[in-house]
Every structure is written in C-alpha cells, then in structure tokens.
C-alpha positions as a Markdown table, in Angstrom:
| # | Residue | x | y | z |
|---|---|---|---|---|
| 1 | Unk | 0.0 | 0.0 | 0.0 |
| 2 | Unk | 1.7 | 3.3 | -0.9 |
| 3 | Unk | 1.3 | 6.8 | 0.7 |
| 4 | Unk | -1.8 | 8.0 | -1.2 |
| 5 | Unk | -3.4 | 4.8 | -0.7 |
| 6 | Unk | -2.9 | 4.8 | 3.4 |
| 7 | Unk | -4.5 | 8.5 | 3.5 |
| 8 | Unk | -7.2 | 7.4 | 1.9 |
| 9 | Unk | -8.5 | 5.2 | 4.4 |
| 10 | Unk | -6.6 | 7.5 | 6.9 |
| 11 | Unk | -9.0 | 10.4 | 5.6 |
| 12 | Unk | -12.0 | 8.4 | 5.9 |
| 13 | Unk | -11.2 | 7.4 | 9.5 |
| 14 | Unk | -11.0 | 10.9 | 10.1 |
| 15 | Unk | -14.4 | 11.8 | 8.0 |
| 16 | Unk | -16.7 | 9.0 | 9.3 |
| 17 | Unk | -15.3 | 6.7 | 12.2 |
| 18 | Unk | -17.3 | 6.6 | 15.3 |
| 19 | Unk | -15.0 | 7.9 | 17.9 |
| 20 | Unk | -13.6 | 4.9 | 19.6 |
| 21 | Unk | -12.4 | 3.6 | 16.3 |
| 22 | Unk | -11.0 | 6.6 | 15.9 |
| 23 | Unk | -9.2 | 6.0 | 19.0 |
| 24 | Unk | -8.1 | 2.9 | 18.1 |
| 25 | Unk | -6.7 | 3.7 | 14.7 |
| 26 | Unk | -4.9 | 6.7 | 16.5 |
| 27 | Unk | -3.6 | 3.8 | 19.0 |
| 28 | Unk | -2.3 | 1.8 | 16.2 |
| 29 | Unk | -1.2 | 4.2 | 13.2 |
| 30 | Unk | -0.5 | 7.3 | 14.8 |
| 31 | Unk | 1.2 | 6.8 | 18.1 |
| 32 | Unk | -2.1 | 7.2 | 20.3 |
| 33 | Unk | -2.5 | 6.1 | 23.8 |
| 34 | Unk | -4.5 | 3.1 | 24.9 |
| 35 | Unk | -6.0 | 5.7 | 27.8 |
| 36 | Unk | -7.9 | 7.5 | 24.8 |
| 37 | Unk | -9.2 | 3.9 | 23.4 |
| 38 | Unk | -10.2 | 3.0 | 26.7 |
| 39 | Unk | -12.1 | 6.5 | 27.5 |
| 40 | Unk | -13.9 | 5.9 | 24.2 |
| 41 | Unk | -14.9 | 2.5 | 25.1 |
| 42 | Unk | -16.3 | 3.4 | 28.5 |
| 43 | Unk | -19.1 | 5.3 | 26.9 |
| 44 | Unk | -20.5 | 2.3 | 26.1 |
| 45 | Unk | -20.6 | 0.6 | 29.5 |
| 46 | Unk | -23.6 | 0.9 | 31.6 |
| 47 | Unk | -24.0 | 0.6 | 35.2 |
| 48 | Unk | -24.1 | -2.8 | 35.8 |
| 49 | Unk | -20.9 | -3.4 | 34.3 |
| 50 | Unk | -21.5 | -4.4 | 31.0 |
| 51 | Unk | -21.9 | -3.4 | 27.5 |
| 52 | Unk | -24.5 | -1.9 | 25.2 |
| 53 | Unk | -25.8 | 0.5 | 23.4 |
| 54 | Unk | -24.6 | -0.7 | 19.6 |
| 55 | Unk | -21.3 | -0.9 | 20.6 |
| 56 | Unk | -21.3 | -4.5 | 18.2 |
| 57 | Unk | -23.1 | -2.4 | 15.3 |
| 58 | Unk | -25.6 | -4.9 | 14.4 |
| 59 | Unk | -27.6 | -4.3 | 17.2 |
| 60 | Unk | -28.7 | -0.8 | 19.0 |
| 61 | Unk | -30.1 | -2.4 | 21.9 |
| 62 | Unk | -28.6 | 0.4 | 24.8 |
| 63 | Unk | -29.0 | -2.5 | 27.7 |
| 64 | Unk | -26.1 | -4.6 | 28.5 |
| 65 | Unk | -25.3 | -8.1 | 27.6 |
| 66 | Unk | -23.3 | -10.8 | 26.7 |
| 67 | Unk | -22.4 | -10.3 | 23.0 |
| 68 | Unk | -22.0 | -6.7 | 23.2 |
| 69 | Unk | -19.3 | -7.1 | 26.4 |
| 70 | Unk | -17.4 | -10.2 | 24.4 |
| 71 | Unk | -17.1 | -7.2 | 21.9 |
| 72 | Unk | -15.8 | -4.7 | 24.5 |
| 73 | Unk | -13.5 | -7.4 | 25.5 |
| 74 | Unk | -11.9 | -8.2 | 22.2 |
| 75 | Unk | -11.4 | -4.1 | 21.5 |
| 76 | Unk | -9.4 | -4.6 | 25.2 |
| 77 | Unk | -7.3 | -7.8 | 23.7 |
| 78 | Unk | -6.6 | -5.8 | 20.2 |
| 79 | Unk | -4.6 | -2.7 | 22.4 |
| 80 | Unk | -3.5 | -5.1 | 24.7 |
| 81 | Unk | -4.7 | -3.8 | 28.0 |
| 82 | Unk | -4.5 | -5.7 | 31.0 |
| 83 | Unk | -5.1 | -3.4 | 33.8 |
| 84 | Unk | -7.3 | -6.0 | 35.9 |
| 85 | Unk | -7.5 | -3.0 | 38.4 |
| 86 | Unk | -9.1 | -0.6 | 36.0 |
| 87 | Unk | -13.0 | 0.3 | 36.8 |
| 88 | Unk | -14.3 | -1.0 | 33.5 |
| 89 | Unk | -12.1 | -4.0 | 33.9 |
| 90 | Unk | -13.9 | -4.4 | 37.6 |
| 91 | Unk | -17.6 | -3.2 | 35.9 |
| 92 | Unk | -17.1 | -6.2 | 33.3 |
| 93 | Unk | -16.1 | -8.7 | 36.2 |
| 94 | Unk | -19.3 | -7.2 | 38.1 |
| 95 | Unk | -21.9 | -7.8 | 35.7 |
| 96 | Unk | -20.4 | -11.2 | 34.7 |
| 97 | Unk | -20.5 | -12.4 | 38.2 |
| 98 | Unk | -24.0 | -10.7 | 38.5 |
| 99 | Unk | -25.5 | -13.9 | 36.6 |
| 100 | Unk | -27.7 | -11.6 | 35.0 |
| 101 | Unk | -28.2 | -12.6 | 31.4 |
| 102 | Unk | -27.0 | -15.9 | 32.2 |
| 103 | Unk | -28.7 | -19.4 | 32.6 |
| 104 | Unk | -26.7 | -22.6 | 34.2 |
| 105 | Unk | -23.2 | -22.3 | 32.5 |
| 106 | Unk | -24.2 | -20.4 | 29.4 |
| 107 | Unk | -24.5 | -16.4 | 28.7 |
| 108 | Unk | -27.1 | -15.6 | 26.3 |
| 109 | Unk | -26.3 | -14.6 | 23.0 |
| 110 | Unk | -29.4 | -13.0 | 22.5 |
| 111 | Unk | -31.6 | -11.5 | 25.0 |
| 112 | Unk | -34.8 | -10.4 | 24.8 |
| 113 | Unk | -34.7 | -6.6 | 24.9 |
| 114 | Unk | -32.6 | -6.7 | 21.4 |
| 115 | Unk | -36.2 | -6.8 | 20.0 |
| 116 | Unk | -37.6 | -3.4 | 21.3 |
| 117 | Unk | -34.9 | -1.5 | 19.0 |
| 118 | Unk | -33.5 | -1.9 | 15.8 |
| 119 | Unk | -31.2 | -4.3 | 15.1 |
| 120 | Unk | -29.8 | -7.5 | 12.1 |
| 121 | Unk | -31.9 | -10.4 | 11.7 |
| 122 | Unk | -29.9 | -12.8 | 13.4 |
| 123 | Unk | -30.6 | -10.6 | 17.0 |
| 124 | Unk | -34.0 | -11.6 | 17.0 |
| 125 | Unk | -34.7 | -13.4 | 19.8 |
| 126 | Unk | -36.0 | -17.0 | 18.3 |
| 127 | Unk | -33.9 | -16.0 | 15.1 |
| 128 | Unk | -31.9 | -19.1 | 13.8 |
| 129 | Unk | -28.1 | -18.3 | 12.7 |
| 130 | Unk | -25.2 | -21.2 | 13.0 |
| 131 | Unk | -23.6 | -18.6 | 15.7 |
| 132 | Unk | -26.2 | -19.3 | 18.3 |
| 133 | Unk | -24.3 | -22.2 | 20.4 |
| 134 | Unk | -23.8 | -22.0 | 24.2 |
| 135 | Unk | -20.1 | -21.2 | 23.8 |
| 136 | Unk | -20.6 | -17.9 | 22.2 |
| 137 | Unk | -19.9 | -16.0 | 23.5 |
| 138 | Unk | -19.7 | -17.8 | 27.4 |
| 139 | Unk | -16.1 | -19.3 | 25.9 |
| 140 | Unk | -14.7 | -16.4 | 25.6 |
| 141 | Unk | -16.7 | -14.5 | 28.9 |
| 142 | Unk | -15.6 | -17.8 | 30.9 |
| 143 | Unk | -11.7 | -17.1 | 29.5 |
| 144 | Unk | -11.9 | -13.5 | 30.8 |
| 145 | Unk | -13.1 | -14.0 | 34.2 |
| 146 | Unk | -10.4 | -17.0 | 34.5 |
| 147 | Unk | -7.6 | -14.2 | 33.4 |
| 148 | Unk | -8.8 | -11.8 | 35.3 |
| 149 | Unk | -11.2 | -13.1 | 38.2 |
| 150 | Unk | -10.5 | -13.8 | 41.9 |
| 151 | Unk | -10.2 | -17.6 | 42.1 |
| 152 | Unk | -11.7 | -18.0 | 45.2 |
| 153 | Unk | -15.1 | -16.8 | 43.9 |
| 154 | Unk | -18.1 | -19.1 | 42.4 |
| 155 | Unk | -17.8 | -18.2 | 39.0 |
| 156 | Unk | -14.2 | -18.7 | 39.1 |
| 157 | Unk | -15.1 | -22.2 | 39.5 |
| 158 | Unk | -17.8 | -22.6 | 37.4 |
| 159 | Unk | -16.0 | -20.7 | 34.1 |
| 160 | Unk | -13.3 | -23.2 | 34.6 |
| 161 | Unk | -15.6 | -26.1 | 34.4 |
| 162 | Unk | -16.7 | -24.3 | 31.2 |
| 163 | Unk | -13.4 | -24.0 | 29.9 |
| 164 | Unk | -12.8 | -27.9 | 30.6 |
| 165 | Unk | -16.2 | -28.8 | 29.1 |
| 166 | Unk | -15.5 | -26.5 | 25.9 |
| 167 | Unk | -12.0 | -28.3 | 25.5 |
| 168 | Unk | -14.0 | -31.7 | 25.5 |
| 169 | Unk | -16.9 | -30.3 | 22.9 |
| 170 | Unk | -14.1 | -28.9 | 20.7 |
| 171 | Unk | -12.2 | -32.6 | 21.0 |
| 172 | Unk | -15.7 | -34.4 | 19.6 |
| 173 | Unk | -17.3 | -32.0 | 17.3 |
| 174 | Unk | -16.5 | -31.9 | 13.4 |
| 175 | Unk | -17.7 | -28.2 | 12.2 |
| 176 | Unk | -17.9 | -25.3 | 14.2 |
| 177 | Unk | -19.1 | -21.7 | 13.7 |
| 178 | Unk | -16.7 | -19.0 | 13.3 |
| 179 | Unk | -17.6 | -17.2 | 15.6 |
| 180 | Unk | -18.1 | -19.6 | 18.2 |
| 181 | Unk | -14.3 | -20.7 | 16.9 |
| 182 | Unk | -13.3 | -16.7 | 17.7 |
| 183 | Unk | -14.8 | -16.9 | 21.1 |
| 184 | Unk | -12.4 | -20.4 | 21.9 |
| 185 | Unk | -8.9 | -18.5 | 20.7 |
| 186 | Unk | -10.0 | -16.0 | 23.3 |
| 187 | Unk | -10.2 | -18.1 | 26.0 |
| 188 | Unk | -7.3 | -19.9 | 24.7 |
| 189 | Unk | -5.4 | -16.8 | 24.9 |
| 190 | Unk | -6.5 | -15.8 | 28.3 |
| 191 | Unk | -5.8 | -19.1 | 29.9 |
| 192 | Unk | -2.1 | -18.7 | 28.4 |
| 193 | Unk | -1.7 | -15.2 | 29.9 |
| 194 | Unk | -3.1 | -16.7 | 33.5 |
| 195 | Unk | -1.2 | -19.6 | 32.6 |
| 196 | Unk | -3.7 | -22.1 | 33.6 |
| 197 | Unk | -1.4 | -25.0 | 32.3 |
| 198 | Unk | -2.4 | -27.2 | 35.7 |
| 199 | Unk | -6.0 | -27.0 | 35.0 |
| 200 | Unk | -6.6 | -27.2 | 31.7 |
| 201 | Unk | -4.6 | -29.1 | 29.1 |
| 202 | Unk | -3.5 | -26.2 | 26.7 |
| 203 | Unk | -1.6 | -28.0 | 24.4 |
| 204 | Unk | -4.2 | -30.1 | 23.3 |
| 205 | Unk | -6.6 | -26.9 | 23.2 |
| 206 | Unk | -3.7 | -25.1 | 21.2 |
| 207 | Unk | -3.5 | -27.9 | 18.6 |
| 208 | Unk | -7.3 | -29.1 | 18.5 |
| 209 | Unk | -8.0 | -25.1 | 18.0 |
| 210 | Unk | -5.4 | -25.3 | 14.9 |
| 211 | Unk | -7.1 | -28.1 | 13.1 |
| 212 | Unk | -10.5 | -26.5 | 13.8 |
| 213 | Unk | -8.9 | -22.8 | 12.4 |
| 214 | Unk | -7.1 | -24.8 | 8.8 |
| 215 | Unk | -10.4 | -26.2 | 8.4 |
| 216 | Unk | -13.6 | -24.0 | 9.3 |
| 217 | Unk | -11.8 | -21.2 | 6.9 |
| 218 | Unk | -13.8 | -20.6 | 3.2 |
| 219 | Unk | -11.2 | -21.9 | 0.8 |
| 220 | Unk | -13.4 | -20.6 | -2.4 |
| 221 | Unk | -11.4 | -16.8 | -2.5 |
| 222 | Unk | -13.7 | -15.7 | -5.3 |
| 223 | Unk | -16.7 | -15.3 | -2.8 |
| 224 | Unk | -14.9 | -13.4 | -0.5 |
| 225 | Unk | -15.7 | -9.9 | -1.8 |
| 226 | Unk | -19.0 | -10.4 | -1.9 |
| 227 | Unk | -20.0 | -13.2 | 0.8 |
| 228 | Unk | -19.8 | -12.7 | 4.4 |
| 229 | Unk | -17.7 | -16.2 | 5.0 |
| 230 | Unk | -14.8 | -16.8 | 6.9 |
| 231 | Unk | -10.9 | -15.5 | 6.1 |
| 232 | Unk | -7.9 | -16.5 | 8.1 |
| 233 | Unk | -8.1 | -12.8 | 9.7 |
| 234 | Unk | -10.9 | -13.8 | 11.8 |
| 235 | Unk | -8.4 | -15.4 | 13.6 |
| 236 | Unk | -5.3 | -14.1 | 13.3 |
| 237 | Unk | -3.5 | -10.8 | 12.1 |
| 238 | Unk | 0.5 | -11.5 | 12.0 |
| 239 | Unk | 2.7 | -14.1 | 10.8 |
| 240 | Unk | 3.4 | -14.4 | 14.7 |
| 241 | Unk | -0.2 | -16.2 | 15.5 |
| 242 | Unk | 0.6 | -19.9 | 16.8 |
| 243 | Unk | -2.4 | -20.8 | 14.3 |
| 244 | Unk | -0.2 | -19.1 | 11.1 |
| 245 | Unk | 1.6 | -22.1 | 10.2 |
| 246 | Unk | -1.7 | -24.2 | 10.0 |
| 247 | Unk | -3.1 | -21.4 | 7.2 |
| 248 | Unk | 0.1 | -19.5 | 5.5 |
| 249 | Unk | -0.5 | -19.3 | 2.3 |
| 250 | Unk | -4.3 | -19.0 | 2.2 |
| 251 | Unk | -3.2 | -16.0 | 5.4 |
| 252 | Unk | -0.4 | -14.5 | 2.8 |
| 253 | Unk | -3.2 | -14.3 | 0.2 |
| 254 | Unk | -5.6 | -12.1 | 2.2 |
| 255 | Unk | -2.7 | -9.5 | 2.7 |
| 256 | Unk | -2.7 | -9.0 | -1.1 |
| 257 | Unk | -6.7 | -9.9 | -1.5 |
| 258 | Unk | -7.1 | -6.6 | 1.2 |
| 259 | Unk | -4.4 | -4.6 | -0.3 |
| 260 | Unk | -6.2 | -5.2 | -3.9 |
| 261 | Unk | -10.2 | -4.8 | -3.0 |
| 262 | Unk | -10.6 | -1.4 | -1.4 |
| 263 | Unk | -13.8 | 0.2 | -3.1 |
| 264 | Unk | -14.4 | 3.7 | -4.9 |
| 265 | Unk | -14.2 | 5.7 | -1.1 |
| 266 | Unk | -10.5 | 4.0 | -0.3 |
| 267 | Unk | -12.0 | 1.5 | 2.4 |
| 268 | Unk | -13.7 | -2.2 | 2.2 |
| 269 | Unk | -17.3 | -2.7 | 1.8 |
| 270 | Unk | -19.5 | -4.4 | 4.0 |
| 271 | Unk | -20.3 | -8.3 | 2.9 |
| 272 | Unk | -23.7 | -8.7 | 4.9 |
| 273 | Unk | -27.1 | -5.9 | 5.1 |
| 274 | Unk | -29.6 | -6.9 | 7.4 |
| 275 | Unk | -32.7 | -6.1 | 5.1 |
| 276 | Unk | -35.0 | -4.3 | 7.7 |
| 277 | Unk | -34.5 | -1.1 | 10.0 |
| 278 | Unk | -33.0 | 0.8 | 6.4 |
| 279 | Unk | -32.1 | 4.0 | 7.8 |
| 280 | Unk | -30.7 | 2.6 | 11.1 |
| 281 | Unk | -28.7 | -0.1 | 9.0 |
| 282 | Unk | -27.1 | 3.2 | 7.2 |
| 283 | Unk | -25.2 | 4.1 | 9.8 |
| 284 | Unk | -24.6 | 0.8 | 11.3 |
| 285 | Unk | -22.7 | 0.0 | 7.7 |
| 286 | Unk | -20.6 | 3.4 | 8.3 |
| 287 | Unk | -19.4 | 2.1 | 11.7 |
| 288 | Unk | -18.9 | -1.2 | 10.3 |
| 289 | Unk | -16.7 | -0.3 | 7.5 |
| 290 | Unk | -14.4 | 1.8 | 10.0 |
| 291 | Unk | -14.0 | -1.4 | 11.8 |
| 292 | Unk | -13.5 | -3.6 | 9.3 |
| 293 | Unk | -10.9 | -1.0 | 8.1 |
| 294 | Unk | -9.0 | -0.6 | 10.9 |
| 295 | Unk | -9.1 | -4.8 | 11.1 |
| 296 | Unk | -7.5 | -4.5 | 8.0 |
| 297 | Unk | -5.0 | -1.9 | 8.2 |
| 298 | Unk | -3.8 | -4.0 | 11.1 |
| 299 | Unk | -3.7 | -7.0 | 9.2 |
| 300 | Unk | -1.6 | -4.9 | 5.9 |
| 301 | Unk | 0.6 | -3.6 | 8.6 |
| 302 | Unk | 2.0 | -6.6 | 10.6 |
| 303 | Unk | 2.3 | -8.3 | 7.4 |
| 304 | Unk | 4.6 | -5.8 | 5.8 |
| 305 | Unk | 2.1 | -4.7 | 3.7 |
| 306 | Unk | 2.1 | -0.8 | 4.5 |
C-alpha cells in the first residue's frame, strides 16, 4: 500500500469513524495512547458493568449483555490492555459475576430486549443463525473472568468447568461456527496469559483449536468480496499467530486480497445488510466499515504490507 493509498482510508477514519475507532486507529497508526481507546470505550458501558448501546453495530439495543461485552473485551485484547484494576475491567467482572443474562453455565447470546430496538436479523430473539451455540460468546466471557477473576469466587469455579467442558466439545465435534471458533482463541489466549497450564490441558486446546482454524476457513477466494464467510483474519493478524503455520498461504493471500479490493471511497465494503431497519442499518454500515478498516489496516501492517 503506498502513501496515497494509506491517507485514503486515513482520511475516511477521520471523516466518518465513530470515535472509539478513531481512537483505536490513532492507538495503532499514529502513536495514540490506549488511555484514549479505553475512554472511548467506556461510553459504552452501563451501570451494571457491561456493554450496550450498539457498541457490536448490528444491534442498537442500549442495555447490557453478553455479545455486546465479548465485543468490548476483544477491543481490550486488540490494544493489549491488562489493567485487571481498571474500573471498567472491575464493571465487566461485576456484571459477569452478576448472573444476569446468564442461565446454568451459558451467557445468552441473544436477549430479549434486542427486539424493542433496531437491530440485524440474526438478534432476533428465536432468530436461527449457525452462531447461536452455548459457547458464544460464554467461551470467551468464561476465558476473561479465568484471566482476570479472583479464584476463590463461584464463578471462578464454574468458568473453569466451562473452559474444561469446551475443550472436551471442541475434541468431539466436526464443524464449528466462526464465531463460536473466535470466542475459543480468546479463551485460549486468556488461559495462556493466566497460565492455567495445571488446570486445563493447553496443548491439546492449542493444537485441537489449529485443526478447527485450517479447516472451518472458506477456501473458495472468489466469494470473499461479496460473501460474508470466513478468512484467516478472523483469527489471526500476524505471521506471529501460533495458528499461522496451520493457514500460510491462504493467510499471505488475504494480505494481497485486502491490499487489492478497497472500493471507490478507499475502504472495504460491507459483505452482509440486514434487510429491515433501512435508515438505522445506514449508519450501522458506516461504523462497520471503520471497523472492518481498521481490522485491515492492522492485518496490511503486521504483514509488511504498509
């Protein structure tokens, strides 16, 4: 990507971005602090802890719950923050432990409120979608809480169970959702950085997690422009990920598939529409394509591509 290229999509951060991506591209193009990302972020968190109010832009539901705080959490994971001290890190532990929006050992994906405001068809509660499974997002909630959570609490226990019992689902099942995939790295990756190698074989999640990664990803490039399916950056973004190896070349080829399909405004478009709620899904698509461009920004830049 040369110079005018990069203040293309630099200029339409600036023009359209909601301001916590703006944050976030400042945080990783121009030097910016993780303070400003986290400020940004914390205008999405409500009371109880957790997160709403369209922060995951296919829903404007402004109560918290489980999807929309999995989504708060990976924006923490992308600038690396670890403060476990932090209030919003301590709100997200609080509503978690709450048990609200939570049955047995699962966290909704869906709750019922999502259907009082505008929102994509597959946040309809009694919607089908391959991404409704009891591990997403409670995988990846579970992950956080055993990262980040006092381990002589209940849920401590119970979210290590769930990590245990996800390892054993992941060990005897033959297809699994993306995003349900996604919500496993995370807690993966949060088990590594408590390094919670006594309690849970790691290894074998590491590995098991690899094969899943090589062969849930849509090998049929030609659809990708047009087709929400699944690329190796749902995964990863660097030639550094432990899963790299398992994909590289299909990984390589999305660095030159995103350098090459940019559209008429400098960006990416937006592979999926949600077909009601028109003038709400306007500006939903806006804040999606700043994500999606700062996704792959981040993806041209750690692979040498900027």
């Amino acid at each position: 990507m040369n110079q005018d290229q990069y203040k293309s999509v630099h200029n339409w951060i600036y023009r359209n971005a909601r301001p916590l991506d703006l944050a976030r591209w400042q945080y990783h193009f121009e030097g910016g602090s993780k303070k400003a990302v986290v400020s940004c972020l914390t205008a999405y968190q409500n009371v109880d802890g957790g997160f709403g109010h369209a922060l995951e832009a296919d829903a404007w539901n402004p109560n918290s719950s489980p999807i929309q705080t999995f989504h708060a959490l990976e924006i923490l994971r992308e600038i690396g923050f670890t403060d476990r001290e932090h209030k919003l890190v301590q709100g997200i532990l609080s509503y978690l432990s709450s048990g609200k929006d939570m049955e047995g050992d699962v966290w909704f994906d869906n709750i019922p409120s999502n259907n009082e405001y505008p929102h994509a068809p597959w946040w309809q509660v009694g919607s089908e979608s391959l991404s409704h499974d009891r591990f997403n997002p409670t995988a990846g909630l579970a992950g956080f809480v055993l990262c980040y959570g006092e381990k002589d609490c209940r849920r401590y226990e119970q979210c290590l169970q769930i990590a245990k019992d996800g390892l054993a689902y992941l060990l005897q099942t033959k297809t699994i959702n993306m995003h349900v995939l996604m919500c496993f790295i995370a807690m993966l990756e949060y088990c590594e950085q408590a390094e919670l190698t006594d309690s849970i074989d790691l290894v074998v999640l590491k590995h098991r997690l690899g094969e899943l990664v090589r062969e849930t990803i849509t090998m049929d490039t030609d659809s990708w422009a047009t087709s929400y399916v699944c690329k190796p950056s749902n995964f990863l973004n660097s030639p550094d990920s432990p899963f790299f190896s398992e994909i590289k070349e299909v990984a390589e080829f999305e660095a030159d598939f995103i350098e090459n399909n940019r559209n008429h405004e400098g960006v990416w478009e937006v592979t999926w529409g949600w077909g009601n709620y028109p003038d709400e899904w306007a500006i939903s698509k806006t804040w999606w394509k700043g994500h999606i461009a700062i996704k792959n920004m981040l993806y041209l830049k750690n692979f040498n591509k900027i």
